[in-house]
N, C-alpha and C positions, 0 to 999 in steps of 0.2 A: 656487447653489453658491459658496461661497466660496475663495477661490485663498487658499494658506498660503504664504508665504515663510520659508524658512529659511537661515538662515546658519551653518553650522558655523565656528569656531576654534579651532582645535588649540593644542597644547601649552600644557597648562595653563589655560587660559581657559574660559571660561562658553559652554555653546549659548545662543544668539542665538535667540529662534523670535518673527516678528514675523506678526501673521495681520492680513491685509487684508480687508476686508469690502466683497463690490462690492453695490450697492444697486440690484442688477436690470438694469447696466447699466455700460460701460468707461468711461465716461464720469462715475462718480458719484466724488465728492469725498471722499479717503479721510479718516479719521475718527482723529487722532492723540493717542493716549493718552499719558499722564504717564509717564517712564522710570521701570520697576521694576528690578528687583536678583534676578539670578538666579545661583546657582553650580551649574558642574557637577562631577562626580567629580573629583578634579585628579590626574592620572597624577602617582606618587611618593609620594601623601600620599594613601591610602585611606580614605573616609568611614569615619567614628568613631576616627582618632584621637587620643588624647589629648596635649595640648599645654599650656606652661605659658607664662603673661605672662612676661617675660623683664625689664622694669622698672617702675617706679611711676608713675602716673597716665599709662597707657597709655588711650587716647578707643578705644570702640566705638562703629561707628554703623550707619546703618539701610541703609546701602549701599555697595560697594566702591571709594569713593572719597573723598577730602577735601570733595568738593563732596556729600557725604551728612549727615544732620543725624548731629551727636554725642547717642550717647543716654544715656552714662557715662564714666567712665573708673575703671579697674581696677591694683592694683597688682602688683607681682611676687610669683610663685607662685599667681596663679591659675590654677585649670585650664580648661583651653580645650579644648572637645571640636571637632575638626574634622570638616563635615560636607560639604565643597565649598571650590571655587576659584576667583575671577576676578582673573585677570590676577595682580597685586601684593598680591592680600586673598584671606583666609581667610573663609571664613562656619561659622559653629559655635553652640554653647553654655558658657555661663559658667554651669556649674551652680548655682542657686542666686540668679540672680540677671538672668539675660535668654537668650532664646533666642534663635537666627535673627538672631545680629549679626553684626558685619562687623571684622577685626580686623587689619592691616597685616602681611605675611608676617614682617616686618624685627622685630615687637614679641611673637613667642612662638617658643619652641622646642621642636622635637618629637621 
């Protein structure tokens, strides 16, 4: 049986869900995967919606932080479908052109 760690964070931030994997034994050497990029619903800004880049050559990238690769950057009046929240970013779609990016709260308006 495997023990599931979770960490809840409120107000506005991403659930946290980290699973441990014991290897038949409390003693086995836990198994540390690459950080991925998760949002959750962000109280105030309801999944789906719509949101516009706010200036020009605004960077989306594959995670909600500077330290995430840039996958593009987009300029003002694009629209920006919001679909979750972590922390200081958005994660949505730029219709037309990427999904499931990540987009700095500071660089669209909703």
């Amino acid at each position: 049986m495997s023990p599931v760690s979770r960490l809840l964070v409120r107000a506005g931030t991403a659930v946290v869900v980290a699973t441990l994997a014991l290897a038949g034994n409390a003693s086995a050497a836990p198994h540390h995967a690459p950080p991925t990029a998760s949002a959750a619903h962000a109280p105030g800004h309801p999944a789906g919606v719509q949101c516009n880049v706010n200036d020009d050559n605004v960077t989306y990238r594959n995670g909600p932080g500077t330290e995430y690769k840039a996958l593009g950057t987009v300029n003002r009046g694009q629209e920006f479908d919001v679909g979750g929240q972590s922390g200081e970013w958005y994660q949505g779609d730029l219709p037309g052109i990427a999904n499931g990016v990540w987009i700095h709260v500071g660089d669209v308006d909703c």
